[in-house]
N, C-alpha and C positions, 0 to 999 in steps of 0.2 A: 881212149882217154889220152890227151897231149897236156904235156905242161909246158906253155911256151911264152917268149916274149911275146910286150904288144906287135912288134913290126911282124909277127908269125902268128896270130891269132887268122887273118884271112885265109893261111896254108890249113893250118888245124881245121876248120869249120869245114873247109872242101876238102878234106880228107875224111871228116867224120861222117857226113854226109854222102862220100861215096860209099864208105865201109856201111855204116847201119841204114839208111837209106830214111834218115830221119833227123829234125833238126836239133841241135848240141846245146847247152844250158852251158853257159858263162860264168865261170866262179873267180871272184878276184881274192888272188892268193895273200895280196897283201893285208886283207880285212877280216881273210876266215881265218878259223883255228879249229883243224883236225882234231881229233881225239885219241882214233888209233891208226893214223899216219901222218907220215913225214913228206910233205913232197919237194921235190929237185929243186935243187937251186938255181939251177941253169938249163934254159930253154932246151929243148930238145933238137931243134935245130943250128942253134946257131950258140956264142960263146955268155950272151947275154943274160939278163937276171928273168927267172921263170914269174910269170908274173897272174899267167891269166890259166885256170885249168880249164880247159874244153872237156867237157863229158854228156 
């Protein structure tokens, strides 16, 4: 699971799919609403705002 910005959603996707060897479902962070979590504010690679959950 990666929480990243747009410009890091293509790292995420080929990171997901090396690791589980299967394709990632796209969640946009800005429209869901969790119930029992919080997620990051800030992309995991870089300083930008988390936008897109890869899982």
């Amino acid at each position: 699971m990666y929480c990243v910005c747009r410009e890091h959603v293509e790292l995420a996707i080929d990171k997901f799919v090396d690791e589980y060897e299967d394709a990632p479902d796209l969640v946009n962070l800005q429209t869901t609403v969790f119930s029992a979590w919080t997620p990051p504010q800030q992309c995991e690679w870089c300083e930008n705002a988390a936008e897109v959950l890869v899982v």
